[in-house]
N, C-alpha and C positions, 0 to 999 in steps of 0.2 A: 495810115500814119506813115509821114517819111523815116529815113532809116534813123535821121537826125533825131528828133522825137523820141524815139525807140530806143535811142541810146540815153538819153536826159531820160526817160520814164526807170529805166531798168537801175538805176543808182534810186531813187526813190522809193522804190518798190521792195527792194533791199533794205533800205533805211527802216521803214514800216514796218518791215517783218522783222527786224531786229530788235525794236524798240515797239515789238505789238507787247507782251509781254501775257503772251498766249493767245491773242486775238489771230481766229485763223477765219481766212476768207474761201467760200466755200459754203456748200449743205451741210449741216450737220455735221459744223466744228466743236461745238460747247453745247453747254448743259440748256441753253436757249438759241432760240432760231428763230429770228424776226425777217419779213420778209423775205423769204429765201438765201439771207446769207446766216452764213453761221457767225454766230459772236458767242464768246466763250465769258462767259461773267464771271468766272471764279465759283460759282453758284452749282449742285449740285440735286436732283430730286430727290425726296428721301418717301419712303413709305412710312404711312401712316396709318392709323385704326380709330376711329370715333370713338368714347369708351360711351358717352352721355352728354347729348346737345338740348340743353335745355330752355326754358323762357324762365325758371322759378328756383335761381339758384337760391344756398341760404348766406351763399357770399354776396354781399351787396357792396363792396368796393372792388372798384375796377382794376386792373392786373393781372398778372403772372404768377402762377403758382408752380415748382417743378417737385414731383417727388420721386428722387430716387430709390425707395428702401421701402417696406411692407406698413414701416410704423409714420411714415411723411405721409403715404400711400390713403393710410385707415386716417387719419384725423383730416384730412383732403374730402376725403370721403364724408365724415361725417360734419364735416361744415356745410359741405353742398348742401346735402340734404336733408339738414337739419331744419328746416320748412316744414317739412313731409311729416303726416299723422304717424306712417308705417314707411321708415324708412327701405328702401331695397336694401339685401345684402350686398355687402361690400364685391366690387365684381376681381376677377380674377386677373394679376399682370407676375409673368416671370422677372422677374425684377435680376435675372443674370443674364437678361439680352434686352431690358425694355424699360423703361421710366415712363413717368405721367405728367403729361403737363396741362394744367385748367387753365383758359382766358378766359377771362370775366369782365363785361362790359359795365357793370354796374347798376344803378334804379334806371329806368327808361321810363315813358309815358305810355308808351304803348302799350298793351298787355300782348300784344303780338311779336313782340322783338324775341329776334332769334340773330345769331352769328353762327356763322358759316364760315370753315375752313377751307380756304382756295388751292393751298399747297403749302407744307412744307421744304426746306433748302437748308442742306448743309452749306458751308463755307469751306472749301478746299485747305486755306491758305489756315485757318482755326481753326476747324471742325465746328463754330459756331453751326446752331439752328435757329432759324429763324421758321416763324409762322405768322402765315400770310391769310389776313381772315376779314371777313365782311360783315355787314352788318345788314340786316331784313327783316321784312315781314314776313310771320306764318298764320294767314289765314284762319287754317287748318287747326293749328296746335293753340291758337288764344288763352289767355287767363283767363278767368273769370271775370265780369264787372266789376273797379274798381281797385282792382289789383296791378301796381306798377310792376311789369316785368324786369328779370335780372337775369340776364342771358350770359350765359355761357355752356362752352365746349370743352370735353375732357379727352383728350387723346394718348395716346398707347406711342409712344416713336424709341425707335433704338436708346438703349443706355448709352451714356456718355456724361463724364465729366466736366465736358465745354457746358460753356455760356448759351442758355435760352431766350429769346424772345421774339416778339412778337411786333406787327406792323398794319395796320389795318387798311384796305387797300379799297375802301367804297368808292 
């Protein structure tokens, strides 16, 4: 590149990086990294825990459910699997570091339908969470003949006041 060039690129470059508005160029600038450059999304990974991924929830409409507190927590609990002869006891979340949130895909045909968590992501800028989840076959796990599957996932993720939801990303 002539010096000329060099001098026109380097005000541009400047420019970019003033108005990236956290976008850094590089490895391993941000919270994602598509091919070898870093891009910074605002997006953050968060940890997460399966509590109960199922085909036979007893919720049959599709959505978001978030329970903060022991008592959102147990009736959460006992709609899922309100299906069940013998329901499981209620399973265990410290609810002074940790909330629940259930996605429910709704009646399907399948008796094999399952949903799968791909990741969750805080939002820096909100602390919004977002859950990033698919939808599948389980072989393995089938209903019974005749029985429309209602899949859903119950997850364990950091307590927080912010807004929840969900994105399905098949």
């Amino acid at each position: 590149m002539n010096s000329r060039r060099r001098l026109l690129a380097l005000p541009l470059c400047a420019a970019l990086a003033a108005c990236s508005g956290g976008v850094s160029i590089g490895i391993g600038g941000g919270s994602n990294v598509w091919g070898g450059w870093g891009w910074d999304d605002g997006w953050d990974s968060v940890d997460f825990a399966v509590i109960d991924s199922s085909g036979a929830s007893g919720i049959a409409s599709a959505g978001l459910i978030v329970a903060r507190d022991i008592s959102a927590w147990a009736q959460l609990w006992a709609d899922h699997t309100a299906n069940l002869a013998a329901p499981p006891l209620l399973p265990s979340v410290n609810f002074a570091s940790q909330m629940v949130a259930g996605v429910f895909a709704g009646p399907r045909t399948s008796a094999c339908a399952r949903l799968q968590v791909r990741r969750v992501l805080r939002e820096r800028a909100t602390g919004r969470l977002r859950i990033e989840v698919s939808e599948g076959i389980d072989a393995a796990g089938c209903l019974p003949a005749g029985l429309a599957a209602t899949p859903a996932v119950l997850l364990a993720l950091p307590w927080t006041t912010a807004s929840v939801d969900y994105v399905r990303i098949d």
